[in-house]
N, C-alpha and C positions, 0 to 999 in steps of 0.2 A: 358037576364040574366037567367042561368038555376043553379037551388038549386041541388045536388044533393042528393042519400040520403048514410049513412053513420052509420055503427054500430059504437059504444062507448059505455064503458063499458056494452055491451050484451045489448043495447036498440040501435034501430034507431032514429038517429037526419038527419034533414036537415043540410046541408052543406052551407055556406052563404059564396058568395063567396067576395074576400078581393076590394076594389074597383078597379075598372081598370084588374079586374081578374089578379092583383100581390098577388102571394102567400108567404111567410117568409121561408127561406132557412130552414131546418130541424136543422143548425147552431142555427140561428136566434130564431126560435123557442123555441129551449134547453136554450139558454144564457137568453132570458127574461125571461121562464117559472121558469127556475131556481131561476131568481133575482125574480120574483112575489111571490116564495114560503118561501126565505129567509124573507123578509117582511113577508108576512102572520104567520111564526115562531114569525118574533117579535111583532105584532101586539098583537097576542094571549098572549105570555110572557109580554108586556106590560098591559093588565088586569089581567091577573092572570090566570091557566088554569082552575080554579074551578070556577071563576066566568064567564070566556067565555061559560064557558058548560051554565052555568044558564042562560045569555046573551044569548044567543044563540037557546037553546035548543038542543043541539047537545051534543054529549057524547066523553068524550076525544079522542077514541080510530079514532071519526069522523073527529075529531078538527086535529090532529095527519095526516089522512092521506092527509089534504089540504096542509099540508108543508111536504110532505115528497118527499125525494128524488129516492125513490124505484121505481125500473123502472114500476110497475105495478101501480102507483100512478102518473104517468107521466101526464095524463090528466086531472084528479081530480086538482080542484079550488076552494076554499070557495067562495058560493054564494053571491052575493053583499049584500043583506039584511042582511047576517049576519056581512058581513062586516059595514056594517053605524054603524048596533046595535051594535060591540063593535068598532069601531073608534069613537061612541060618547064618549065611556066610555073609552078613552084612552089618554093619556097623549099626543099623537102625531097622527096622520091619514097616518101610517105607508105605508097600501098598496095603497089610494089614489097617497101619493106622491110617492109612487117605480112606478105609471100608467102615474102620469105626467114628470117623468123623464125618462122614456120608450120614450114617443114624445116630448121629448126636451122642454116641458113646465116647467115654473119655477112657482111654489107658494109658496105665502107669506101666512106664518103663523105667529101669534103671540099669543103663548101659554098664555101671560100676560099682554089680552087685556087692554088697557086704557080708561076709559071714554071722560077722559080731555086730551089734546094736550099738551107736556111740553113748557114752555112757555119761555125758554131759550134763545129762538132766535136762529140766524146761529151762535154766538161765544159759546155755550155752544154746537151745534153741530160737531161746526169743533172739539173742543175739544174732547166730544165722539167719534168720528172718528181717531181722530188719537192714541185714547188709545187701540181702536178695532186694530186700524193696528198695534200698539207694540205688542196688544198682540198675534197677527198673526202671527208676524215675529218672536217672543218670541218662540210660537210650531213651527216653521218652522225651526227654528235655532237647538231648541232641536231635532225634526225632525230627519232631515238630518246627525244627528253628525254621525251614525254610515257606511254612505251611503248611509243606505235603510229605506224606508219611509214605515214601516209596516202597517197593517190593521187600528189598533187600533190607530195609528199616525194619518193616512190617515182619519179619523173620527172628530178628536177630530183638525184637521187643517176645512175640513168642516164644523165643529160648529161656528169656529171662523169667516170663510167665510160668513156661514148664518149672525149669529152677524153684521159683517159691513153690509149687505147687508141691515138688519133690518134699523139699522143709516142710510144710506143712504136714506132709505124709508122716515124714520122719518122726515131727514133734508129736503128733496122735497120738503112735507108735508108741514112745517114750513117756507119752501119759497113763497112756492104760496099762503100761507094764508099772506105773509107779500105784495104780491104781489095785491092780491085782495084790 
């Protein structure tokens, strides 16, 4: 295995090479980096920009050029440490999850941890479950009406996706403890 070496931004880095020496089509590349920087946007607008700066230590114009789409800003990434430090302080773990859905990994977050398990049993889960799927088919129905399934549709049908997914989790949960 040979590293090679590689100017970026006017500094020399080692080149690490991908495993199995497969490289990511210049395609491939553009479509993640772009989706890694759309997150990183929202990440940052999810704490505030004035307080990421503080988080951070970083100064907006720096914050600014991790998500920007300027072709001279193409390799620029917000460093993971600054990452943890505001995905603590953020309502949601924006650029983790744009990384685990980059490889196809699914995570379970639950903004609105519980201490206590609901104790409803499987008939008050099927119940949540089927009100998760009306209300699914509810944005899907609205969705659709006009043909096309825009952005902000497309979002707000994934919310409700995650939602059952949660239930889903939950009722498992609630089985195997009825199991044990």
């Amino acid at each position: 295995m040979t590293f090679s070496l590689v100017g970026i931004n006017g500094k020399e880095k080692f080149e690490f090479p991908v495993s199995g020496e497969r490289r990511m089509s210049e395609l491939e590349m553009t479509a993640s980096a772009s989706y890694l920087k759309r997150h990183t946007e929202a990440l940052v607008k999810d704490v505030g920009l004035e307080a990421a700066c503080t988080l951070s230590r970083k100064s907006k114009a720096t914050l600014g050029r991790y998500y920007s789409d300027a072709p001279e800003h193409a390799e620029r990434f917000m460093p993971i440490n600054v990452v943890a430090e505001l995905e603590a302080a953020a309502s949601y773990p924006h650029v983790t999850g744009a990384l685990a859905e980059l490889r196809g990994i699914t995570l379970s977050y639950e903004s609105n941890s519980r201490n206590s398990p609901t104790n409803g049993g499987v008939n008050s889960d099927v119940i949540a479950l089927s009100q998760r799927f009306a209300q699914l088919m509810a944005e899907y129905n609205q969705s659709i009406e006009d043909g096309v399934i825009s952005l902000n549709e497309s979002k707000r049908l994934l919310s409700e996706t995650l939602a059952i997914q949660e239930v889903l989790m939950n009722m498992k949960l609630n089985l195997e403890r009825e199991v044990q």
